[in-house]
mmCIF file of the N, C-alpha and C atoms, coordinates in Angstrom:
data_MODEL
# 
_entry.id   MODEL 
# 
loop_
_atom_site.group_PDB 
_atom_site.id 
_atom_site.type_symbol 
_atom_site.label_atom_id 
_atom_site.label_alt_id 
_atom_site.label_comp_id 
_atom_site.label_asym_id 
_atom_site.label_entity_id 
_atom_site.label_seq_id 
_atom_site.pdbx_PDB_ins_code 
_atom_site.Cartn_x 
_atom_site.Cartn_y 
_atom_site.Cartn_z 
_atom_site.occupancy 
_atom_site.B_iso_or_equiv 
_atom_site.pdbx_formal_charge 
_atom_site.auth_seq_id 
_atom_site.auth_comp_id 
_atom_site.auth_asym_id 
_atom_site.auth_atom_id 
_atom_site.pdbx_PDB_model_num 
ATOM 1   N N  . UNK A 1 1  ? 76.986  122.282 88.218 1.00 0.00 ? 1  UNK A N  1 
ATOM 2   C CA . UNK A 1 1  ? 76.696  120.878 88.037 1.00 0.00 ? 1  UNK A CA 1 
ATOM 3   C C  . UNK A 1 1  ? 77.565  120.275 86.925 1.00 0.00 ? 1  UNK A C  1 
ATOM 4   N N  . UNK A 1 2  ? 78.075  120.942 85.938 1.00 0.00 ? 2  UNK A N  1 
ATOM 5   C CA . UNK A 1 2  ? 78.695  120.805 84.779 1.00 0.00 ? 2  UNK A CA 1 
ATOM 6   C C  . UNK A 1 2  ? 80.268  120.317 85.015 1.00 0.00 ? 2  UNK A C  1 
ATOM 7   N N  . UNK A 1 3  ? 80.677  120.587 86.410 1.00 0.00 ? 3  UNK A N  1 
ATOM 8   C CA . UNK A 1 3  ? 82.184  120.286 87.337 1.00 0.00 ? 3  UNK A CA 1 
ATOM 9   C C  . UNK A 1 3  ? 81.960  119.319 87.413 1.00 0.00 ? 3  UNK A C  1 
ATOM 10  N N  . UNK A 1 4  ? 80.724  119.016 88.390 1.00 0.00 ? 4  UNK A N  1 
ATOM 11  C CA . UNK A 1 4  ? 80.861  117.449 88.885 1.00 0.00 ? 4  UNK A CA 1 
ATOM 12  C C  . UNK A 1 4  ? 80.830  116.621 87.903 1.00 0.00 ? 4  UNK A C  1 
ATOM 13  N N  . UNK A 1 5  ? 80.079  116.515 86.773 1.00 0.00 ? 5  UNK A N  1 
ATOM 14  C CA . UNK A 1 5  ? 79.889  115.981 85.709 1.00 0.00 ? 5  UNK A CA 1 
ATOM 15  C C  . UNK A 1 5  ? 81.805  115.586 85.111 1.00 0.00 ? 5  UNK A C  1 
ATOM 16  N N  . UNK A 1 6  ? 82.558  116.711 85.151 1.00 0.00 ? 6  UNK A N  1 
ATOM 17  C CA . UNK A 1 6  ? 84.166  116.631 84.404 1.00 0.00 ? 6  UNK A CA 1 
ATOM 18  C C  . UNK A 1 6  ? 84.671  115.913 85.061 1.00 0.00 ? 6  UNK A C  1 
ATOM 19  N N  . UNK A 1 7  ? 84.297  116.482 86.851 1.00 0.00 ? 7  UNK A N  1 
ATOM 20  C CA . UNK A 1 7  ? 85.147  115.793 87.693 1.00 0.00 ? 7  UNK A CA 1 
ATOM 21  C C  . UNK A 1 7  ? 84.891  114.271 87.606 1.00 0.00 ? 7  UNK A C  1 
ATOM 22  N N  . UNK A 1 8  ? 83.341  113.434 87.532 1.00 0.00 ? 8  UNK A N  1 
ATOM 23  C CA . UNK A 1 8  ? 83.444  112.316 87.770 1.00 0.00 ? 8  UNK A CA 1 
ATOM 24  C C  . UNK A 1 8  ? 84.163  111.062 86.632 1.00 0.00 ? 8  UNK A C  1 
ATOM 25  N N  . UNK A 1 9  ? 83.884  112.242 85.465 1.00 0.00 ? 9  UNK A N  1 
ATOM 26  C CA . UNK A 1 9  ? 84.434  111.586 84.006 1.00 0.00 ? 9  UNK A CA 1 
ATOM 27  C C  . UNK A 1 9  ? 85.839  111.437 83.986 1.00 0.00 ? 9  UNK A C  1 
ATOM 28  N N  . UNK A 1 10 ? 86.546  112.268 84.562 1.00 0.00 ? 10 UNK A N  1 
ATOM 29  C CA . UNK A 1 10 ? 88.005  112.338 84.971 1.00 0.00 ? 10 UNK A CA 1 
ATOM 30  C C  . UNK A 1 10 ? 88.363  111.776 85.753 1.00 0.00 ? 10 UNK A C  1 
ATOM 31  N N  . UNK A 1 11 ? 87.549  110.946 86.647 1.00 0.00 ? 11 UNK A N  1 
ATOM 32  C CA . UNK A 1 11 ? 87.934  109.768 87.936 1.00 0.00 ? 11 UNK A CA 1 
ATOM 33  C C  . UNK A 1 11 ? 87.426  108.449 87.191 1.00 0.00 ? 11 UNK A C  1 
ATOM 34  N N  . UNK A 1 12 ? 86.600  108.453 86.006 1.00 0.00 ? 12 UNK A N  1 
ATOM 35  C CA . UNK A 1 12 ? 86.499  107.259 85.779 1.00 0.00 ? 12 UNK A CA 1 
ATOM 36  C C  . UNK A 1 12 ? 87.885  107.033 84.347 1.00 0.00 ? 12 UNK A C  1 
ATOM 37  N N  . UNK A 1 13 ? 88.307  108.088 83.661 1.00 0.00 ? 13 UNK A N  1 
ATOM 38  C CA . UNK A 1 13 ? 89.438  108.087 83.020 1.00 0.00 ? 13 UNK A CA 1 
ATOM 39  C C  . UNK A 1 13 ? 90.580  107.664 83.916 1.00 0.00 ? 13 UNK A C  1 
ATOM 40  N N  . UNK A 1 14 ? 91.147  108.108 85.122 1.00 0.00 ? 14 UNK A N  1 
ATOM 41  C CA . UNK A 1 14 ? 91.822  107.788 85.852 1.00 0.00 ? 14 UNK A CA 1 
ATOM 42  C C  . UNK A 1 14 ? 92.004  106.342 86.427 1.00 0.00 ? 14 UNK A C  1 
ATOM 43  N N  . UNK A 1 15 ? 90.938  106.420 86.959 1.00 0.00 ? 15 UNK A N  1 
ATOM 44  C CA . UNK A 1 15 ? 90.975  104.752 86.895 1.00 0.00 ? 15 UNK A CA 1 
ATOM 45  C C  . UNK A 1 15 ? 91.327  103.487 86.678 1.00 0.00 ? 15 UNK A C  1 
ATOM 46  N N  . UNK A 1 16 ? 90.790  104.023 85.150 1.00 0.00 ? 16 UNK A N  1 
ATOM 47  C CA . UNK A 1 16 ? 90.967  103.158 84.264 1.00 0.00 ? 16 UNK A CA 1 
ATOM 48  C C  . UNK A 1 16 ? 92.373  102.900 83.713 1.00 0.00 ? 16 UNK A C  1 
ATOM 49  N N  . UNK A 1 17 ? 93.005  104.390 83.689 1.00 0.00 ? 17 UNK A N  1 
ATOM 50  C CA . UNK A 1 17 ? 94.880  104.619 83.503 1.00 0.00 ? 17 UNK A CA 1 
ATOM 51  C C  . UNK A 1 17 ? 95.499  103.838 84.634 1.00 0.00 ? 17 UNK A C  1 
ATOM 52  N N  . UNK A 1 18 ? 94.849  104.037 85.801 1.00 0.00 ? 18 UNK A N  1 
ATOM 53  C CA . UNK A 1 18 ? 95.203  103.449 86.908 1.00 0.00 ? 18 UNK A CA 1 
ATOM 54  C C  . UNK A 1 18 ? 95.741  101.858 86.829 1.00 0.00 ? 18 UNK A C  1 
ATOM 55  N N  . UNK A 1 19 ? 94.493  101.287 86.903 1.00 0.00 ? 19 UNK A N  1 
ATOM 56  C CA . UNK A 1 19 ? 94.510  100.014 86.744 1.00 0.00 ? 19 UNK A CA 1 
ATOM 57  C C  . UNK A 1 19 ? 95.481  99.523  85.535 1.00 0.00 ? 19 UNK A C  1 
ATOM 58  N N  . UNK A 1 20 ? 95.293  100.264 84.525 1.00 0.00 ? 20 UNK A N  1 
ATOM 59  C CA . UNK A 1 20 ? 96.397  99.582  83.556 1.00 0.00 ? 20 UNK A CA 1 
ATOM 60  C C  . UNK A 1 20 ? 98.130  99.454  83.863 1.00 0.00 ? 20 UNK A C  1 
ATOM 61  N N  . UNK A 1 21 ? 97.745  100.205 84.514 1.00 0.00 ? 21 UNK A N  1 
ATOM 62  C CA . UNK A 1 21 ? 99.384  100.784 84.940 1.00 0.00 ? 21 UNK A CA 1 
ATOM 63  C C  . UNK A 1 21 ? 99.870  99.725  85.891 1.00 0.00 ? 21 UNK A C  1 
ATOM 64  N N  . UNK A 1 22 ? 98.510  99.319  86.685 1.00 0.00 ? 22 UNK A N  1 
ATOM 65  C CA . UNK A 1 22 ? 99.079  98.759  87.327 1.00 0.00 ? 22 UNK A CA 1 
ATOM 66  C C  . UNK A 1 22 ? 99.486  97.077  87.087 1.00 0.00 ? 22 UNK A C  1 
ATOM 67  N N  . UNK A 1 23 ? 98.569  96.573  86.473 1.00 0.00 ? 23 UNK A N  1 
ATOM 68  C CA . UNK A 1 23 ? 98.404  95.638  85.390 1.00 0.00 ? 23 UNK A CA 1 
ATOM 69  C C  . UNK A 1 23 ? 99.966  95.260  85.049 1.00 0.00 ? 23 UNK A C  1 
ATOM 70  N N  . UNK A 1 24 ? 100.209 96.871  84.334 1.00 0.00 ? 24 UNK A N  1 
ATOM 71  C CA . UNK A 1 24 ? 101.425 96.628  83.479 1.00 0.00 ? 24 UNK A CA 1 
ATOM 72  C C  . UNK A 1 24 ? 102.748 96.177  84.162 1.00 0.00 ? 24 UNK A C  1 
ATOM 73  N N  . UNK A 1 25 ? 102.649 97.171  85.013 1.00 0.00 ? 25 UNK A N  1 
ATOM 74  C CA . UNK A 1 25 ? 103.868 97.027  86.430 1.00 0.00 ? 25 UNK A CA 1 
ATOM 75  C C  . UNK A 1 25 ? 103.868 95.288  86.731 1.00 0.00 ? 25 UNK A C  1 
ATOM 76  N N  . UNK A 1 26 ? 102.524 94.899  87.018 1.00 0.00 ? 26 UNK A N  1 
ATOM 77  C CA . UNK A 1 26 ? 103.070 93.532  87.747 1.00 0.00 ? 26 UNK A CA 1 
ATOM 78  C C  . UNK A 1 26 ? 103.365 92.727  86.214 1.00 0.00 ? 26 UNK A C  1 
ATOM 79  N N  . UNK A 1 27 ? 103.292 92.584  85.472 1.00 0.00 ? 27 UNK A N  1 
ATOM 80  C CA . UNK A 1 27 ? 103.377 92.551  84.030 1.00 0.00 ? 27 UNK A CA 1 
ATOM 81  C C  . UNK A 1 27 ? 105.003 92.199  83.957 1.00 0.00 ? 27 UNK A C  1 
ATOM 82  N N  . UNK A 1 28 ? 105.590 93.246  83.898 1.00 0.00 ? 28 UNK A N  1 
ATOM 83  C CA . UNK A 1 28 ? 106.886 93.408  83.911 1.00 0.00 ? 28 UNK A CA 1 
ATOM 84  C C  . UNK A 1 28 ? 107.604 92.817  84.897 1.00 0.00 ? 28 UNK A C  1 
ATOM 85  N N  . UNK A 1 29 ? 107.515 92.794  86.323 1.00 0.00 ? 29 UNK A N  1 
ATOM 86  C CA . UNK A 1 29 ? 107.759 92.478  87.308 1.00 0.00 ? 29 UNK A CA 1 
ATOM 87  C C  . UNK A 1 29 ? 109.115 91.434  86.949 1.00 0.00 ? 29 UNK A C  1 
ATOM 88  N N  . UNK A 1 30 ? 108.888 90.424  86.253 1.00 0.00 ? 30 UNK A N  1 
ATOM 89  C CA . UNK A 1 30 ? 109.851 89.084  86.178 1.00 0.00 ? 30 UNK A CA 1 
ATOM 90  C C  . UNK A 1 30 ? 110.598 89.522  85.197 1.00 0.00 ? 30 UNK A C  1 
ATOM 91  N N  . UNK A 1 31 ? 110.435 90.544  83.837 1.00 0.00 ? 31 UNK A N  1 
ATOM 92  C CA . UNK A 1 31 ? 111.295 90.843  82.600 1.00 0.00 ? 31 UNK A CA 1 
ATOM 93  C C  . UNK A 1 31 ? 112.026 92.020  82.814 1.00 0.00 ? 31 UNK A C  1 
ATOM 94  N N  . UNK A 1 32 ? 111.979 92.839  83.605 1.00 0.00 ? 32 UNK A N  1 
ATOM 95  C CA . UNK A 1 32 ? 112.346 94.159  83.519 1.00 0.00 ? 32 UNK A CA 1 
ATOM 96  C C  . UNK A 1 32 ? 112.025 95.110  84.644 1.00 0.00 ? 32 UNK A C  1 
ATOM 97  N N  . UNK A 1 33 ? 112.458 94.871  85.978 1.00 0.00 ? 33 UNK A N  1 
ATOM 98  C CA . UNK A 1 33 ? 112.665 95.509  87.162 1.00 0.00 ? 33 UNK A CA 1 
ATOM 99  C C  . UNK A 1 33 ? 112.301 96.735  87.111 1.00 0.00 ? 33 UNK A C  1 
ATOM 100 N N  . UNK A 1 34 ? 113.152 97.732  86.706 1.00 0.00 ? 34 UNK A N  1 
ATOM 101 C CA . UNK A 1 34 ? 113.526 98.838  86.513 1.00 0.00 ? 34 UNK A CA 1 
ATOM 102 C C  . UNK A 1 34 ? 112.076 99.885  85.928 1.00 0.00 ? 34 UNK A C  1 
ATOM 103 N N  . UNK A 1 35 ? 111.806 98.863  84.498 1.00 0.00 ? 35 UNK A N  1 
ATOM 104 C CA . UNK A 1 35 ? 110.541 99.448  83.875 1.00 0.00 ? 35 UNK A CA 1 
ATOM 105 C C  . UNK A 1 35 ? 109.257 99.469  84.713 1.00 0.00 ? 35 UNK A C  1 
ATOM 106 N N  . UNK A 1 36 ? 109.322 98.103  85.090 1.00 0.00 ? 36 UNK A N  1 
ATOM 107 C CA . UNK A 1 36 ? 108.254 97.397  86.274 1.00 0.00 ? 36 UNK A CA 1 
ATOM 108 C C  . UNK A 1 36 ? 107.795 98.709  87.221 1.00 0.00 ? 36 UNK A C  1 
ATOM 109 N N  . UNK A 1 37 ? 109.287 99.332  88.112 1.00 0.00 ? 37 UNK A N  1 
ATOM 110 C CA . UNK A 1 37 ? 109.395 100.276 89.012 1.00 0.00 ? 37 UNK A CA 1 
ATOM 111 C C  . UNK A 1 37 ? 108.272 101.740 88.474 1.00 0.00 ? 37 UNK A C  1 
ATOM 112 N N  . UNK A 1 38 ? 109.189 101.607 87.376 1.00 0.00 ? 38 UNK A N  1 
ATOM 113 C CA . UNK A 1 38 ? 108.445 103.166 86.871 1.00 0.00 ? 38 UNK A CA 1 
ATOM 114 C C  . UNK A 1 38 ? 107.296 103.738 86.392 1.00 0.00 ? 38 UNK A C  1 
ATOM 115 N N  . UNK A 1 39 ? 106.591 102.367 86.082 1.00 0.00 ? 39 UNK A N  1 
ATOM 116 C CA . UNK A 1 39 ? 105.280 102.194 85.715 1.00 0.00 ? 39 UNK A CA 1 
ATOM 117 C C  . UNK A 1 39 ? 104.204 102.222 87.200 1.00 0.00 ? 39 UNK A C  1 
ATOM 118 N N  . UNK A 1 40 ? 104.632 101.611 88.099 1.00 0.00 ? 40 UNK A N  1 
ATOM 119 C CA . UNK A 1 40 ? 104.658 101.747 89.765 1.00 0.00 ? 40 UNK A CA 1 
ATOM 120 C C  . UNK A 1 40 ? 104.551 102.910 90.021 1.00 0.00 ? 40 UNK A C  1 
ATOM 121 N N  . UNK A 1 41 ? 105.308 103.425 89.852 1.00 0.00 ? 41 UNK A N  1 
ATOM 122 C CA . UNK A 1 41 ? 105.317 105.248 90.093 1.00 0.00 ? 41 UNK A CA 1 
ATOM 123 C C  . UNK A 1 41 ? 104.441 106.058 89.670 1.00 0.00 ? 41 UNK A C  1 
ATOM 124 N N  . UNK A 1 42 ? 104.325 105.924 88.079 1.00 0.00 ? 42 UNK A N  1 
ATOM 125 C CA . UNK A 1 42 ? 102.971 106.484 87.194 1.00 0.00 ? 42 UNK A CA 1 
ATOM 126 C C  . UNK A 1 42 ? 101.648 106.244 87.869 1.00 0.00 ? 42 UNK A C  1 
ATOM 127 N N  . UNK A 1 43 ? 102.047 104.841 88.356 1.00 0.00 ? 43 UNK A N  1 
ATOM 128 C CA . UNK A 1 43 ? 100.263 104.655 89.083 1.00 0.00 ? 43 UNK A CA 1 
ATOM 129 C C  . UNK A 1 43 ? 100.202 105.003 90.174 1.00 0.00 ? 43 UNK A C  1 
ATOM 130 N N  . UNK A 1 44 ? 101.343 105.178 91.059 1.00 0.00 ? 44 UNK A N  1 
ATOM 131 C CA . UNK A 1 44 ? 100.890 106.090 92.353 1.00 0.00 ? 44 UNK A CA 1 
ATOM 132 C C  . UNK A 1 44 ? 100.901 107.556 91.469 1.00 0.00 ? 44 UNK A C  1 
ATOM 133 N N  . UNK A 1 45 ? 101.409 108.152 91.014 1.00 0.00 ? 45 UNK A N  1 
ATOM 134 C CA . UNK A 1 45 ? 100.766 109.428 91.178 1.00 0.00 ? 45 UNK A CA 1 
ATOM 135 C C  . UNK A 1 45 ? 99.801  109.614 90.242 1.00 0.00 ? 45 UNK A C  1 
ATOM 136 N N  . UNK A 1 46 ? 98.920  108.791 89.437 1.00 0.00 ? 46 UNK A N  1 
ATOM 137 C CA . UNK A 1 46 ? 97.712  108.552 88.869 1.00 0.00 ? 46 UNK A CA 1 
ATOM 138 C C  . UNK A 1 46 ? 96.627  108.878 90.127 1.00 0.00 ? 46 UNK A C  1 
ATOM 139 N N  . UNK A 1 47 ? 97.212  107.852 91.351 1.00 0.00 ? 47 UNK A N  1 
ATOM 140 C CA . UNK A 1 47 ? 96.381  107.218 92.292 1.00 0.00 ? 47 UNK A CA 1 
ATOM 141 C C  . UNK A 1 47 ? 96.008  108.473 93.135 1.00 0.00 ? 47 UNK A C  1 
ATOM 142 N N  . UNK A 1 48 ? 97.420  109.383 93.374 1.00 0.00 ? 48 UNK A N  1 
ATOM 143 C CA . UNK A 1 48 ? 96.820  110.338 94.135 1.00 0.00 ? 48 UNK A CA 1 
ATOM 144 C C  . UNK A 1 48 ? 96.664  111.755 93.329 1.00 0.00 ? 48 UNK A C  1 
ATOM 145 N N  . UNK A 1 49 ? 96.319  112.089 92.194 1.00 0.00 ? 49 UNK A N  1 
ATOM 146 C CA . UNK A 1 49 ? 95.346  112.753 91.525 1.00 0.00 ? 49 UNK A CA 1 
ATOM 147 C C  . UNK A 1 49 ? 93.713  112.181 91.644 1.00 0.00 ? 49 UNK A C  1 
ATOM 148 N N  . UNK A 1 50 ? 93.800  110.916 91.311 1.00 0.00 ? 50 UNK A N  1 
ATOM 149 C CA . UNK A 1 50 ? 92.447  110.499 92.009 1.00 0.00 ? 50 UNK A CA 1 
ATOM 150 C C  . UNK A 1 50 ? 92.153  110.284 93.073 1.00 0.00 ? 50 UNK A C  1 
ATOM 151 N N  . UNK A 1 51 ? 92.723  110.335 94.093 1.00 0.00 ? 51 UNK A N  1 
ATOM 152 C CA . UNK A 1 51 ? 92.425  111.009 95.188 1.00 0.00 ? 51 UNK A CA 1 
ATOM 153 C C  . UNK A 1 51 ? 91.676  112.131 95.418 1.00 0.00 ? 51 UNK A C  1 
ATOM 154 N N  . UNK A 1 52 ? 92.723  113.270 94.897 1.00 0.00 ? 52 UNK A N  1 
ATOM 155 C CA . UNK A 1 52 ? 92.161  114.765 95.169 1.00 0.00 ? 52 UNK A CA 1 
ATOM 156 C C  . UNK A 1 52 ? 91.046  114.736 94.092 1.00 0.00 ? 52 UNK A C  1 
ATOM 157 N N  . UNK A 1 53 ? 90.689  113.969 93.064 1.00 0.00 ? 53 UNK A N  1 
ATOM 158 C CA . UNK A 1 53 ? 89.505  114.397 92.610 1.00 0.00 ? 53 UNK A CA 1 
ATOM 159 C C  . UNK A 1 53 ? 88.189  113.826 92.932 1.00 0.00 ? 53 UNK A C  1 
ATOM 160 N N  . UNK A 1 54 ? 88.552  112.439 94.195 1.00 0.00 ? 54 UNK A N  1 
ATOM 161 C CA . UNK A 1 54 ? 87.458  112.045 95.077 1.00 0.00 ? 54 UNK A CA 1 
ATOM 162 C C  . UNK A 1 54 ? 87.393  113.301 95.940 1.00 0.00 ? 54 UNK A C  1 
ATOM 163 N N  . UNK A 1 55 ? 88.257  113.364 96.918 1.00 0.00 ? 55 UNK A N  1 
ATOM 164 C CA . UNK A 1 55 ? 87.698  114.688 97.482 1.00 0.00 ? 55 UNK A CA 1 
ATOM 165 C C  . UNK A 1 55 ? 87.144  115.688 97.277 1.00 0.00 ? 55 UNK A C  1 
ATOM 166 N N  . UNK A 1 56 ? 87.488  116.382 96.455 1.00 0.00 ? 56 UNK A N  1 
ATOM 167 C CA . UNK A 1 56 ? 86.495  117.761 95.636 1.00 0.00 ? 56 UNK A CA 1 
ATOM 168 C C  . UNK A 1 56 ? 85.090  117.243 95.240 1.00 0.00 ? 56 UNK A C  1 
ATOM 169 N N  . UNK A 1 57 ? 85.243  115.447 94.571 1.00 0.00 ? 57 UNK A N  1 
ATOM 170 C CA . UNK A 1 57 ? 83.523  115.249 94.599 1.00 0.00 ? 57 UNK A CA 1 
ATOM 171 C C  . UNK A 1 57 ? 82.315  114.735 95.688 1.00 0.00 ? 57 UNK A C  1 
ATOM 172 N N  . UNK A 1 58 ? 83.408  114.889 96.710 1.00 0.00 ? 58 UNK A N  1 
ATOM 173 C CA . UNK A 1 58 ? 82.426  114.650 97.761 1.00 0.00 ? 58 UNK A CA 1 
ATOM 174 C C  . UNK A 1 58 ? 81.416  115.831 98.078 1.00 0.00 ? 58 UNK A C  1 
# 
């Protein structure tokens, strides 16, 4: 029970990285392309770590 407990705390940390990231990306969007891009990237593979840690808490 002590997993699910890490796992769900670690999807709501994620998340939350998530969203900022993504935030940030459109953020940048008009000043800095490039940065914009890479921050884009961080949040997809944010996105699909939280993925696999929805699945395992199903």
């Amino acid at each position: 029970m002590e997993t699910l407990k890490n796992i769900n705390e670690r999807r709501k940390q994620l998340l939350y990285h998530y969203k900022t990231l993504i935030e940030e990306s459109y953020n940048l969007r008009e000043t800095d392309c490039a940065l914009s891009d890479i921050q884009e990237y961080n949040a997809i593979k944010t996105l699909e770590e939280l993925n696999m840690l929805n699945f395992l808490s199903r």
